[in-house]
Structures are given as C-alpha cells and as structure tokens.
TIVEX-313037 format. One record per residue (C-alpha): residue in one letter; x, y negated, z negated. Coordinates in steps of 0.25 Angstrom, whole numbers, padded with zeros to 4 digits, always signed. Example, Ala and Ser with C-alpha at 12.3 -4.5 7.8 and 13.67 -1.06 7.14 Angstrom:
<sites>
a+0049+0018-0031 s+0055+0004-0029 
</sites>
This chain:
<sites>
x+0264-0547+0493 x+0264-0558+0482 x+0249-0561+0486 x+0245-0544+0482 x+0252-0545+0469 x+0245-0558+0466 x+0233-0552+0468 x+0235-0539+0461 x+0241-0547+0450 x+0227-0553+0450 x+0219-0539+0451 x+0227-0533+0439 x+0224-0547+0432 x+0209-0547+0433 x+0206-0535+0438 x+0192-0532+0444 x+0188-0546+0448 x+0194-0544+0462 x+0185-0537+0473 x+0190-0524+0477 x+0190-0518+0489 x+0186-0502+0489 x+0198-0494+0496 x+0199-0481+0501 x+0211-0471+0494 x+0216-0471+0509 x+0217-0484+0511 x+0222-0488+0496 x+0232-0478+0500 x+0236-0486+0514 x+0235-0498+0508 x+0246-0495+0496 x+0255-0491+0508 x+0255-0502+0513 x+0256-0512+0502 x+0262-0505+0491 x+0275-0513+0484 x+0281-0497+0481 x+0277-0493+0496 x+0284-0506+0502 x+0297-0503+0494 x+0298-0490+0498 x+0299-0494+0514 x+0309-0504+0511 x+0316-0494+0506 x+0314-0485+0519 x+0318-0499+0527 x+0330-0502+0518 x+0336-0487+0521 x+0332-0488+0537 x+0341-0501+0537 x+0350-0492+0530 x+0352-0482+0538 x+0360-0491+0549 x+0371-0491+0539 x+0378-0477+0539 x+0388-0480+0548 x+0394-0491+0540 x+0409-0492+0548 x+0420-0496+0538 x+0423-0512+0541 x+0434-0514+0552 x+0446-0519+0543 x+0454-0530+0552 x+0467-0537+0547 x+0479-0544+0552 x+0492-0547+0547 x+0505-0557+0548 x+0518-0556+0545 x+0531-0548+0546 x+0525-0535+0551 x+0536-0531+0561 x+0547-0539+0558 x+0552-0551+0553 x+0543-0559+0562 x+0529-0562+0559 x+0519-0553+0567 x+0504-0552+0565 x+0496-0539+0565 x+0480-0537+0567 x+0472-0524+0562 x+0459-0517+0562 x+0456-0507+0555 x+0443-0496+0556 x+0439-0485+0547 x+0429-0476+0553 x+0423-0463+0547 x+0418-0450+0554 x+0406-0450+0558 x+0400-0439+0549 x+0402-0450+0536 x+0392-0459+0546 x+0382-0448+0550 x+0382-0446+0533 x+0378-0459+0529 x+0367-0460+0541 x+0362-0446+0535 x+0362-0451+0520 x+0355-0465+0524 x+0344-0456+0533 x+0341-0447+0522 x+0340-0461+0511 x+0331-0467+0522 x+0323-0453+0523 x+0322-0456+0508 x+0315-0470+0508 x+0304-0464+0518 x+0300-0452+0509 x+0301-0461+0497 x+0293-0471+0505 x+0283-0462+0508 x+0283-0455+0493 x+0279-0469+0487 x+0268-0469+0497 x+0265-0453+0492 x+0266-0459+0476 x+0256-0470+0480 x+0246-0464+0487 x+0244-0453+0476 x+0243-0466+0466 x+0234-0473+0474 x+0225-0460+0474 x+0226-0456+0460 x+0221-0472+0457 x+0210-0468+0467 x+0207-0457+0461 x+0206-0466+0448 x+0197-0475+0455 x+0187-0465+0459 x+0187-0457+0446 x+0183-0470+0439 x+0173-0473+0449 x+0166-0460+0445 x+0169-0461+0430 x+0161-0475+0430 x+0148-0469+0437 x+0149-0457+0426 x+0150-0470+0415 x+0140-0477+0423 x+0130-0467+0422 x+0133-0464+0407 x+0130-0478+0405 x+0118-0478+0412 x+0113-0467+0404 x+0118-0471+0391 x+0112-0484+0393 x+0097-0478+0396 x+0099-0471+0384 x+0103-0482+0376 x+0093-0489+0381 x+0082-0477+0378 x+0089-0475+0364 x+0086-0491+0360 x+0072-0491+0364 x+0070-0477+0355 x+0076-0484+0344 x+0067-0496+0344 x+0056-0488+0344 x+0060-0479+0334 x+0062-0466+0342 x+0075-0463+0340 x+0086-0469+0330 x+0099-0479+0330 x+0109-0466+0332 x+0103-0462+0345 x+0104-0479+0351 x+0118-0479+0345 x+0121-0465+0353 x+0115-0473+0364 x+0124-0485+0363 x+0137-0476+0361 x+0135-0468+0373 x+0133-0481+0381 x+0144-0489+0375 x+0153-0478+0378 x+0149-0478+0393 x+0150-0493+0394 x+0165-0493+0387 x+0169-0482+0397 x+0162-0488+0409 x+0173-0501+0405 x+0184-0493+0403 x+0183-0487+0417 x+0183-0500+0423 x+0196-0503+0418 x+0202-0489+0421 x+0197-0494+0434 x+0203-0507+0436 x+0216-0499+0431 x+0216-0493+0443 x+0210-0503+0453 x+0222-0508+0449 x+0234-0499+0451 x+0226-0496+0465 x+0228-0510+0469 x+0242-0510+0464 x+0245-0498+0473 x+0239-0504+0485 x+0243-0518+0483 x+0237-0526+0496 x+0231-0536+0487 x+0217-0532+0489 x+0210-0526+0477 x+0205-0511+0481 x+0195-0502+0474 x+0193-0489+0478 x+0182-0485+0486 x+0169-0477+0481 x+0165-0466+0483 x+0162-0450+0477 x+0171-0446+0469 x+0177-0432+0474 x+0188-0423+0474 x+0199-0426+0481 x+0206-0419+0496 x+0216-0409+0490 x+0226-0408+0501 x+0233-0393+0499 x+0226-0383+0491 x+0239-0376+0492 x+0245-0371+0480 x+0257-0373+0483 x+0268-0384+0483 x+0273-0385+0497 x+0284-0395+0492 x+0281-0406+0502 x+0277-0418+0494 x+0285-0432+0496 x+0291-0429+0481 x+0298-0417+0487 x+0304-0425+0501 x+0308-0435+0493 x+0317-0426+0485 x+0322-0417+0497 x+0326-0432+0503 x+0335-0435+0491 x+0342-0422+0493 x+0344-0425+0507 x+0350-0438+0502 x+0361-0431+0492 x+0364-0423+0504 x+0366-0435+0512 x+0375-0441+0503 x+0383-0429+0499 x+0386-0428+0513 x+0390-0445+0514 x+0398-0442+0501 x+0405-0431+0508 x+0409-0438+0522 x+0416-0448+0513 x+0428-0439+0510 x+0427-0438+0529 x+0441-0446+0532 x+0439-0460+0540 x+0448-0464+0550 x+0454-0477+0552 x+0458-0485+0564 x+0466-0497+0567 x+0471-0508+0578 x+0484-0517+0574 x+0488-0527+0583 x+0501-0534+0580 x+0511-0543+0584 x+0526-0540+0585 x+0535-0551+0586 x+0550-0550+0590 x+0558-0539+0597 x+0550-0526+0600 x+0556-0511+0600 x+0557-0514+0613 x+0566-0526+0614 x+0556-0534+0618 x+0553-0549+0611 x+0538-0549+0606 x+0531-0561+0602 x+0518-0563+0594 x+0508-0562+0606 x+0513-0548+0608 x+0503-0539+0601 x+0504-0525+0597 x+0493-0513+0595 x+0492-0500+0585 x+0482-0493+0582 x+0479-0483+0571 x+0471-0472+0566 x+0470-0467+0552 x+0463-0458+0544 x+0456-0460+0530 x+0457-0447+0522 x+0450-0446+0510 x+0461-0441+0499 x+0458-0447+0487 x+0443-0440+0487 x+0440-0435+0474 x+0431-0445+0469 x+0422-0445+0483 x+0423-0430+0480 x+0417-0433+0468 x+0405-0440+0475 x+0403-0428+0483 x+0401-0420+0470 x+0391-0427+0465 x+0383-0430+0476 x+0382-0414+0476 x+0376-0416+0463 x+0366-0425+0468 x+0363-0417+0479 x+0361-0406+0467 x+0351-0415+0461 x+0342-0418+0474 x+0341-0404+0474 x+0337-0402+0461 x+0328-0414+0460 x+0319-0409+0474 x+0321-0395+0466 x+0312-0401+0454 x+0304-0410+0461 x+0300-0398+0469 x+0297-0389+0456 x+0290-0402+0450 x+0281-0403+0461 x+0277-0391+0463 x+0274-0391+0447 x+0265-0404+0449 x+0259-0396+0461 x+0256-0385+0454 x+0250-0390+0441 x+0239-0400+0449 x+0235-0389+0458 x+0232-0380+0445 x+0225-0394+0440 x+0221-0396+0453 x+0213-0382+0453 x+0208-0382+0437 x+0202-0398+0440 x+0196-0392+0454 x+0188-0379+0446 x+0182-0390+0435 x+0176-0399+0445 x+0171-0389+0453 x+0164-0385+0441 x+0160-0399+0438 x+0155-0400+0454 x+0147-0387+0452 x+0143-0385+0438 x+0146-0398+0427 x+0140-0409+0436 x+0127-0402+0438 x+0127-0398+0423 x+0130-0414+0420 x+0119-0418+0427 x+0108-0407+0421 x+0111-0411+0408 x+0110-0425+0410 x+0095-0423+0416 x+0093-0412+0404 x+0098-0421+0395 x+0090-0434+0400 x+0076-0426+0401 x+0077-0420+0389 x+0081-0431+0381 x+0071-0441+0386 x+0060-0430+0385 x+0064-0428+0370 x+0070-0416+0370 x+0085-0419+0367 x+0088-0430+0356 x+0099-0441+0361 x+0111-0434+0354 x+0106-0421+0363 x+0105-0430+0374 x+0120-0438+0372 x+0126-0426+0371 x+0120-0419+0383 x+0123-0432+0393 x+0137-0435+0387 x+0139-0420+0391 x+0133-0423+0405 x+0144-0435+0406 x+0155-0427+0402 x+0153-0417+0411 x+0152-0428+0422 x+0164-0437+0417 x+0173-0425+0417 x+0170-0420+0431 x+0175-0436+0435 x+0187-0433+0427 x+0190-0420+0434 x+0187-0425+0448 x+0197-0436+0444 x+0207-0426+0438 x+0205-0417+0451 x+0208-0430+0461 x+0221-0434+0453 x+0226-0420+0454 x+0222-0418+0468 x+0231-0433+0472 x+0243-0426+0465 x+0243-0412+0473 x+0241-0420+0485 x+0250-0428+0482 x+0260-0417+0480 x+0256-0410+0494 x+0258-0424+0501 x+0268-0429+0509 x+0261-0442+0511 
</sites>
C-alpha cells in the first residue's frame, strides 16, 4: 500500500514521464474493485458488523457475593450468593434482528460504493476518449493550417498576396497549436483521477479505439425504482424498524434468579446444635418490572419519529430519482436526434466543404478570408458532433447508472 501511494505521489508529481499501460474500461473497472482505499473500507465495514452479529444475546453478568457476620444470631455466620438476571427471549431475537438489518446495511453500502465508482470511473473514460478524438479533430486543423501557413508565406515572398492573409495564417495555426496543449493537460487531468481510482500502482491509459455511442441498457421510459440509491434507503427503514422494536422489548420485564448457601451456627428450630460446617440452601426467583418507564417511553416516541423520517427520506430519494431519470432521458432523446443528424447530414456537409473549399481556393476561385471561414465552418461542425458524442456518452452512464443494480 505504502509502495502505490509512493508511486501515485510520483505520477501526480511528474505527470507523463511514466509509461502507461493501455486499459480496457472493464478491466479499469475490476481493478478499482480490488484496490480501491473507498472499496477496502467499505468491507471492513461488512466484516466489522459480521463480528457483530455474535453479540445479540449479550447475558447480563452473573453477580456473586458472600457475606460475614451476625446474620442469624449473635453468632458469627457466613452466607455465599449468586445472582442471574435473564431476559425473555424476544428482547434477544430483537437485537439479532437490528444487528442483521445494520449488517444488510454494510453489504448494500459496500456494493453502492462499488455502483458510485464504476459510474466515475467511466465518465473519466468517457473523458479519456472524447479527448482522444478532440486531439485528432486539432491534429488535423493543425495540419491544415500549417500548409496554409506555409502556402501563405511563400505567396507573400513573391508578392502574390499581402502580410493580412500570412498573419490570418499564423493565427489559425497558433490557435490549433495552444489548443493542441491545453488538451494534453485536460488529459493528464484525468489520466490522473483514473489512476487515483484504480490505485494498483501501475499507471493506466485507456485503450484506443473508435470513438462510439455507448450500450444504453433500458430504452424504458420509466423508472422502475430498483437502483442501489433506492435499497439503500429501503435498508435504513428496515433499521428504524429494527430499533423501534429493540426500543420497545426493553419495557419486556426480566427475571432474576438466585442460590444462597449459608451457615447457621447454634440451636436450630429444631433443637438441634448446628456448627459451621453445617450449610444451608435457598433459592429465589424475582421479577423485574419496569415501573418507573417514562423516559424509555420516551425513547419509543422518538424512534417513531425516525421511523417517520426513513420514510420520508426513501419517499424523496424516490421522487428525486425519478426526477434525474426523467430529465437525462429527455437529454438522453434531444442529444440522440442531433447526432443522428450529424451521422447522416452535418458530417458529410463537413467534409464537402472542406474539399469545395480546398479546390476552389487553390484554383483561385475563393480568396483566403472566403477560404478560413468556409474551413472554420467545416471544423465547427466536426468539433461539435465530438462534443455531442461526448454529451450523449455521459448522459447515457448516468441512466444506466440509475437502472443498475450493480
């Protein structure tokens, strides 16, 4: 553990001069269950309330005492006692029930951490492969600015065009080499947080590959209500219930039972001479009534309340994600229209006007302002099908999300 953060401290401290592997999502995924700090606390938890659970029937101590002195009579006698409290079974079976349900708790919240990370571990993804495509799109803009710079500095030495189209030239180009090294940064951002969420001391990058609309799991428009968010929330009113019940069997009477074994030296009620060897036996059994109740009456009342509150909190978790649902599917729908669009119509116009564009400003036809603003057009166009994709991937991680119960 010490030797991972070492090394992650190192990666965050110079950034790209360590190789990286390439990583599927899958497997980034796998990995972060297994090695993530969040993920490791989470089934201490579960073991810490497994341990827990062997402690619901606590028995009350056995209470033992002895005692000298005149107890019968003016002679000196010596008395032993042991003393039980025990308690009805259904005060036990409560505590088993209230130590199951918190136990039940520590599984789902284990497994709603795991849900948590593997949602941020794909929207990082996501990241990944959106500025993947964003630096081929800059790539090629610098490509083609650079020609044209190139082409616009040999015009201007030979007198064919002036200094405003070379220093339109140079713009364009400076502008795609800034952007080109801001990206790499937005990058190493988020190489970063994917190593963070992995933590296995190697230094993962994702893998390359198309850039593509995501698996959307459900094309329901509904929301069944079966996320992890929602379990979770049904848990905790099983817990309040638990302990309204456990609050409840402590107004339950105990009862009490006792052995006392005592000596009884001298003349008995039956005339006869007893001396301290002679030992005598009582038993007895008491009950404990709980008179004096009103504060643990109390206690009852307000764990109504709490009860009140689980219900209302999974009442407005409910409402809330069904409100999230609903407004990423309607994003979900209006994203999936414009890069069908894109797919069908603005990509093929894209790439039209930047052969138009080419052919005709090379053959005369277009001067270089006509050209720049026909090309920036075709970029645009490009740059915001990326943006959409990207937008549609992230909103499609969220619904799934919601519809998961892993």
């Amino acid at each position: 553990m010490k030797n991972n953060f070492l090394k992650i401290a190192a990666f965050l401290a110079f950034g790209f001069g360590f190789s990286q592997t390439p990583i599927s999502l899958e497997n980034a995924i796998n990995k972060a269950f297994s090695n993530n700090l969040n993920i490791k606390s989470g089934e201490l938890k579960i073991n810490y309330q497994e341990k827990l659970k062997g402690s619901a029937v606590t028995i009350d101590p056995l209470n033992i005492s002895a005692e000298v002195g005149q107890i019968n009579s003016a002679y000196t006698d010596n008395r032993f006692s042991i003393n039980q409290t025990i308690r009805l079974p259904k005060f036990y079976n409560a505590q088993k029930t209230l130590l199951l349900e918190e136990w039940k708790s520590s599984v789902l919240n284990l497994n709603l951490q795991k849900w948590q990370l593997k949602k941020e571990i794909s929207l990082v993804y996501n990241d990944l492969k959106y500025l993947d495509e964003k630096k081929k799109l800059l790539k090629k803009a610098d490509s083609i600015f650079t020609q044209y710079y190139n082409r616009a500095e040999l015009r201007l030495k030979k007198g064919e065009s002036n200094l405003l189209e070379k220093a339109t030239a140079e713009n364009l180009k400076s502008q795609a080499n800034m952007q080109l090294k801001a990206l790499e940064k937005d990058k190493e951002i988020a190489l970063q947080k994917l190593n963070y969420l992995i933590n296995d001391g190697t230094f993962y990058k994702n893998e390359k590959g198309k850039y593509e609309i995501l698996n959307f799991i459900s094309l329901s428009t509904d929301y069944a209500g079966n996320s992890l968010v929602l379990k979770q929330l049904e848990q905790e009113k099983n817990i309040q219930n638990a302990k309204l019940a456990t609050e409840k069997t402590k107004l339950i009477p105990s009862f009490n039972l006792a052995y006392n074994n005592t000596s009884m030296y001298g003349n008995g009620a039956d005339d006869k001479f007893y001396n301290h060897s002679t030992r005598f036996h009582s038993g007895m059994i008491g009950v404990g009534i709980p008179v004096f109740n009103s504060a643990q009456k109390s206690v009852i009342e307000a764990q109504k309340i709490n009860q009140q509150i689980a219900e209302n909190n999974y009442q407005l978790g409910l409402v809330n994600l069904k409100n999230q649902f609903s407004q990423y599917y309607g994003q979900f729908q209006k994203l999936n229209e414009e890069i069908d669009y894109y797919q069908k119509t603005g990509l093929n116009n894209s790439e039209s006007i930047f052969k138009t564009a080419n052919n005709q400003y090379f053959n005369g036809e277009i001067n270089y302002l006509e050209w720049t603003l026909l090309v920036t057009q075709a970029f645009d166009i490009e740059n915001k099908y990326v943006d959409k994709l990207k937008e549609l991937n992230d909103n499609i991680i969220e619904l799934n999300s919601l519809k998961s119960d892993n």
